[in-house]
DRENKESE-916721 format. One record per residue: x, y, z of N, C-alpha, C in turn; residue in three letters. Coordinates in steps of 0.02 Angstrom, whole numbers, plus 50000, padded with zeros to 5 digits. Each point is the difference from the previous one (the first is absolute). Layout:
XYZXYZXYZALA
...
***
This chain:
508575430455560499675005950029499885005349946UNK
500235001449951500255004649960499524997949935UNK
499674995549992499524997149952499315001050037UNK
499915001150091499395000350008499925006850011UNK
500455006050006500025007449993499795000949927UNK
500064996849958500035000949928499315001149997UNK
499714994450023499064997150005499675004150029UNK
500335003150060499725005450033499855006449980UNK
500645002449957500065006349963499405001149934UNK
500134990749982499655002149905499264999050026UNK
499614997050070499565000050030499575005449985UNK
500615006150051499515006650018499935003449954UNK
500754999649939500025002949931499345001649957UNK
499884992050006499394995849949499365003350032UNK
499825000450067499455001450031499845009249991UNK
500815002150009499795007749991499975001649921UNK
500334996849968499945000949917499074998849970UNK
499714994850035499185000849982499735004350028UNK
500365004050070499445005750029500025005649968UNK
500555001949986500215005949962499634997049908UNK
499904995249999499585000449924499435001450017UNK
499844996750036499225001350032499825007950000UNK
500505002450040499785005850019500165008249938UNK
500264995849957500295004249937499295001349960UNK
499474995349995499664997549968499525006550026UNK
499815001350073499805006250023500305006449978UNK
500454999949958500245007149990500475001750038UNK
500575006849996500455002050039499754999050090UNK
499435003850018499754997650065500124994650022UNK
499584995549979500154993450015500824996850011UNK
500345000649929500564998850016500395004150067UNK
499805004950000500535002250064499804996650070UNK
499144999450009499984995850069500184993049972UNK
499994998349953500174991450000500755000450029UNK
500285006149981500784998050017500145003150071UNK
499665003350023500025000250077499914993350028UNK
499514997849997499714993150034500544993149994UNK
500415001949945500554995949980500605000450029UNK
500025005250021500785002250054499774998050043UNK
499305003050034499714999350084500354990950015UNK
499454998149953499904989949988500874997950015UNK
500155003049946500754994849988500185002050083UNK
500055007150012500635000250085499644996250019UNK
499345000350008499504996150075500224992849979UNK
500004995549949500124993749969500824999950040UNK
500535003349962500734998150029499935001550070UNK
499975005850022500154999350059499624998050054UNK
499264998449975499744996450065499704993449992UNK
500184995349951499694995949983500164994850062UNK
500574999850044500024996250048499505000150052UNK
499665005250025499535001450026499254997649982UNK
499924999949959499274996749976499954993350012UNK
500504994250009500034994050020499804999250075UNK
500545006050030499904999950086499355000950031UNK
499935006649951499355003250039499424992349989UNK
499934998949927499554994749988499754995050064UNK
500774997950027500184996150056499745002850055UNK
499925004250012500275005250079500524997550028UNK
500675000449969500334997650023500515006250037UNK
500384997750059500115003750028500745000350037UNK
500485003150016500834998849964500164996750090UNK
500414995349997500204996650088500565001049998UNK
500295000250075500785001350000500224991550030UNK
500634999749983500394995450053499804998050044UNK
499855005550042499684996950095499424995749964UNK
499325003949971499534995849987499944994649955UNK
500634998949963499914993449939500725000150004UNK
500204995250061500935000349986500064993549959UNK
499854995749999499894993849948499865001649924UNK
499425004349979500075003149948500645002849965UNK
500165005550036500745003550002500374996550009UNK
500274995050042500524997349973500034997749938UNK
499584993349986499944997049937500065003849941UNK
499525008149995500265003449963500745001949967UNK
500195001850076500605003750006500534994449958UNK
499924993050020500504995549991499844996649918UNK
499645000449999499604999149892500465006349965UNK
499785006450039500155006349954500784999249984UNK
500634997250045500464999549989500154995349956UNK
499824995650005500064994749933499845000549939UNK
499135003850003499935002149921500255007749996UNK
500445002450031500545007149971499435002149979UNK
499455002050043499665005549987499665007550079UNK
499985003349994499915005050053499614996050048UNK
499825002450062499364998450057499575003249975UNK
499464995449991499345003849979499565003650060UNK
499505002849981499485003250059499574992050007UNK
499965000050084499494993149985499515003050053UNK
499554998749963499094999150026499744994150041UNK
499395002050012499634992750020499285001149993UNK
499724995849974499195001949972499504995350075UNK
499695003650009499494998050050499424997049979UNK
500114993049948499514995549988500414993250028UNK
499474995449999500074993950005500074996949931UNK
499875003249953500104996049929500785000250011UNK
500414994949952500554998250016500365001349919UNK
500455004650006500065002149925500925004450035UNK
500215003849958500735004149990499995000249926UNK
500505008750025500055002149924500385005450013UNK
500354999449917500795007350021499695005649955UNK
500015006450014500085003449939500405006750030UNK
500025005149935500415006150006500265001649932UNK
500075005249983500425000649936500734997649971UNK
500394999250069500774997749984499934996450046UNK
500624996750003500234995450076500055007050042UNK
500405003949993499995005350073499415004250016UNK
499354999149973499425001150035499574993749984UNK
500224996850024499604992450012499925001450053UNK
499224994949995499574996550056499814994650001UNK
500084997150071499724990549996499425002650042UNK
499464998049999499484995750043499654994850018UNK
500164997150048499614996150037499154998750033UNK
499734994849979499055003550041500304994850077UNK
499635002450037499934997950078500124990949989UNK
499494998449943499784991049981500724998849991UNK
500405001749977500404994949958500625000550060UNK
500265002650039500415003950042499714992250065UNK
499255000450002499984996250055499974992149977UNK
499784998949925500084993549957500534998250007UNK
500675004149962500584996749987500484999050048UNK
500364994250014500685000850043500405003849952UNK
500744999250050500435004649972500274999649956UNK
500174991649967500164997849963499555003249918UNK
499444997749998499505002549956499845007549976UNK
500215004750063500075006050008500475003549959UNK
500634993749986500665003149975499785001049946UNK
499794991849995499794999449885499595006050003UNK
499375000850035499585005149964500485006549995UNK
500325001850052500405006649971500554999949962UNK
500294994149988500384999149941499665001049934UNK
499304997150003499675002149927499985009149991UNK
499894999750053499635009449991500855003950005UNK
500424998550003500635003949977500074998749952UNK
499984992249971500194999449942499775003849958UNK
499435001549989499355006449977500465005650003UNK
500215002350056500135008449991501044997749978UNK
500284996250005500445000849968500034996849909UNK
499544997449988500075000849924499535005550004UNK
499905004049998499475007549973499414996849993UNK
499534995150022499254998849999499835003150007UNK
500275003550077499365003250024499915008349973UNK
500315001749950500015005749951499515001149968UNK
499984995149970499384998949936499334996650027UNK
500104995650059499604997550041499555005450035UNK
500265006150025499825003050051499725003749945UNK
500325003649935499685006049949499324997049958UNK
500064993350013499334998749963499254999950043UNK
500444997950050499454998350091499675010349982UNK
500535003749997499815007650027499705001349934UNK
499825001049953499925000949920499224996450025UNK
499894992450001499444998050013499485000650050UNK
500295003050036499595001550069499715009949976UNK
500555000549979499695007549974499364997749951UNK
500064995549933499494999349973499374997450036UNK
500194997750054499424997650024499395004050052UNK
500565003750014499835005650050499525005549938UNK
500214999549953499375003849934499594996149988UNK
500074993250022499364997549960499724996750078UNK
500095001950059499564998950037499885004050073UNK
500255006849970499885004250036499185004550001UNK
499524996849948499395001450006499624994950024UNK
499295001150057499824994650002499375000349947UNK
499614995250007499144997149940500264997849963UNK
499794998149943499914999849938500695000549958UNK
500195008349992500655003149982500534997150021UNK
500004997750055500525000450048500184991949977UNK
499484993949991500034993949986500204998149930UNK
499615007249939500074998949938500935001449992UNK
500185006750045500654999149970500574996850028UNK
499734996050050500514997450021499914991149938UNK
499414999349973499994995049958500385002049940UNK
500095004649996500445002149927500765001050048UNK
500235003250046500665002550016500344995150026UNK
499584997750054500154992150030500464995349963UNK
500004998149931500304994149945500465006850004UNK
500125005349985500425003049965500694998450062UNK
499675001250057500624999550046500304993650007UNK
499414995250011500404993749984500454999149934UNK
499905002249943500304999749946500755003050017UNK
500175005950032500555002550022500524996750038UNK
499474995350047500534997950054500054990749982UNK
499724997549945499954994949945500675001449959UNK
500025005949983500495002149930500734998350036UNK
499915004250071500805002249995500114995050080UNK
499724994150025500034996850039499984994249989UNK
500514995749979499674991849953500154996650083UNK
499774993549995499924995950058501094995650014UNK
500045001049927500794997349985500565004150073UNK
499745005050013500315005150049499884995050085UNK
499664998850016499884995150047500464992950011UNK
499904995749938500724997549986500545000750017UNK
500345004249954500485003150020500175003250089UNK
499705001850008499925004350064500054992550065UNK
499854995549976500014993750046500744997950004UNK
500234999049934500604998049971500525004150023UNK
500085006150011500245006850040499714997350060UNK
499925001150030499924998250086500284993150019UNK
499954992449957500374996049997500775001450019UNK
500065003649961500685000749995500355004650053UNK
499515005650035500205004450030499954995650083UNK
499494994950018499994998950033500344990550007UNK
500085000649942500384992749999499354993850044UNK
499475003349972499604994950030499154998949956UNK
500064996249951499595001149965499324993950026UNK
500194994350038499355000150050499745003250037UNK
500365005150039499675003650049499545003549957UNK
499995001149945499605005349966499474996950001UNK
500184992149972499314996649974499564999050029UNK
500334999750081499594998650059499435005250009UNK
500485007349979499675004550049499395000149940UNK
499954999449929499604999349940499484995950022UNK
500184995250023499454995550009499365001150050UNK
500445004650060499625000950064499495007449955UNK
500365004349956499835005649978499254997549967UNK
500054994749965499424998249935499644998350046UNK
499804995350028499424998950058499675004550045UNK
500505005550022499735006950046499615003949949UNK
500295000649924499695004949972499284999149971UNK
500034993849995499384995949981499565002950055UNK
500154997950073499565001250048499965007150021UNK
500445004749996500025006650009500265005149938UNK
499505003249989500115004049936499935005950031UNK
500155006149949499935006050008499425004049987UNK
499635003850008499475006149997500425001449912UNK
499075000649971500515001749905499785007750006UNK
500605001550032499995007050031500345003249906UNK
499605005750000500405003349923500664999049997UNK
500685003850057500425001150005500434991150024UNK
499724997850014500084992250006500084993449948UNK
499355002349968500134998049930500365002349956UNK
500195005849992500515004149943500664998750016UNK
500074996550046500774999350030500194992150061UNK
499424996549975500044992950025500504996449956UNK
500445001649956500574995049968500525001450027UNK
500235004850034500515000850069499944994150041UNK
499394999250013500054994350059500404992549977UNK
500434997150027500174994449999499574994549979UNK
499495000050033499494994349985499065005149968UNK
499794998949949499505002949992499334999150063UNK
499895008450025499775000550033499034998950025UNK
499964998649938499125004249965499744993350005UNK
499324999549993499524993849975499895002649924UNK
500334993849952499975002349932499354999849977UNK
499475006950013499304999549944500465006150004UNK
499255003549963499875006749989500825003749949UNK
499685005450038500665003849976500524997750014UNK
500324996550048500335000750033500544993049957UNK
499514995249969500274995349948500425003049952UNK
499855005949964500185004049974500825002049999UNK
500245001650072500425000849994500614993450040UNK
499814996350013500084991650001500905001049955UNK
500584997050042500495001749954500734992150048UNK
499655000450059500324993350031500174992749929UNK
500354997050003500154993749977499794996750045UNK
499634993550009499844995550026500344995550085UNK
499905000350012500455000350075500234992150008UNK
499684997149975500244991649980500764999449968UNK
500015003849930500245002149950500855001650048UNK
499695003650034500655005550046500314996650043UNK
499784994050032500164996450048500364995349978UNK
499714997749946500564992849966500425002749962UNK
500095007249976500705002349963500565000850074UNK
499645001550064500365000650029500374993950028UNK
499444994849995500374992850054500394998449923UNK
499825000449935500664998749950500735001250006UNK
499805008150026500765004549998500554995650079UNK
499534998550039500254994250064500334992649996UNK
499775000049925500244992049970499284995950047UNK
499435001850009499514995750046499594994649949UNK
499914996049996499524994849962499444997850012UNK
499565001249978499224996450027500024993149994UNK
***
């Protein structure tokens, strides 16, 4: 956890250290709004970067009465992987996807979309939320969530104009954000994160299962390459997007084949 705070920190470091050159380059003026915009960024980045995933989603927070199956399974994962109860959501698509984020484990969030809730049994349900704790108890979702909020801000500059302008700079800002959430998001984290839920849920077919049912839905149901969607689609468990466009760009999944036979390995399973 303490190596992906690191990533997080030298992240915003690195990002505010070029604005403040940038803006030095304008003269004292400049430098003083570059370094406003740099405090504003960083709080809005730490403290709300969990939010830009949800909203992306419309996702929207359920209690017990309405997702007591959720909540339990939660409830009964969170004790095993010795980490807090997270806030859990539920996204109102049929695309079939989950994803944790928050800055620490004690403001973590899991969400769920409507698809995958009515896809998976319970069994499948576990693995997927065994992956997405495993996430917020090694610190993924730290560096996960600060790169998602960092890139969605860049993107939000480069496609907050529409014509021409609005297309030219999102062709130049566009790579830059992917480059961000490329840098400090390798696909090796997914791995791992399988391998952690294995273990948390002592069931590393159920995962594979629920992997398998995941790769075929996503194929057939993708997401809107909504700005805020794309800047923060490597949260999702299974990549959410149809890989053209931009949206290839920020492409950061390992292969779901790949994921499934490390998992029937870790089972002792043999083809």
């Amino acid at each position: 956890m303490q190596r992906n705070r690191v990533k997080a920190v030298l992240l915003l470091a690195g990002l505010s250290g070029l604005a403040l050159l940038a803006g030095s380059w304008l003269g004292p003026a400049g430098l003083f709004v570059a370094a406003v915009v740099v405090v504003g960024l960083n709080c809005y980045v730490v403290l709300r970067s969990d939010a830009i995933a949800l909203r992306a989603m419309r996702a929207y927070p359920v209690s017990e009465a309405e997702q007591p199956v959720l909540h339990r399974v939660v409830r009964e994962l969170t004790a095993r992987a010795r980490v807090p109860m997270p806030r859990l959501y539920v996204s109102p698509t049929r695309a079939v996807n989950a994803f944790a984020t928050g800055r620490d484990p004690a403001h973590a969030a899991v969400c769920c979309t409507e698809g995958i809730l009515d896809l998976l049994d319970e069994r499948e349900l576990r693995a997927v939320i065994g992956h997405e704790l495993a996430h917020v108890r090694r610190g993924d979702t730290v560096v996960s969530s600060t790169a998602g909020a960092v890139a969605s801000v860049v993107m939000v500059a480069a496609g907050g104009r529409a014509g021409p302008v609005g297309r030219a700079l999102l062709t130049v800002l566009g790579p830059v954000a992917a480059v961000v959430v490329r840098a400090t998001v390798t696909p090796s984290r997914e791995y791992e994160a399988d391998a952690e839920a294995s273990r948390i849920t002592g069931d590393p077919l159920g995962l594979a299962a629920a992997l398998r049912k995941l790769d075929a839905s996503t194929r057939r149901l993708v997401l809107p390459p909504e700005r805020d969607i794309v800047a923060t689609s490597h949260l999702m468990i299974a990549s959410p997007l149809q890989q053209t466009g931009i949206a290839k760009l920020f492409a950061s999944h390992p292969p779901m084949a790949e994921r499934v036979a490390r998992l029937e390995q870790r089972a002792g399973y043999r083809r």
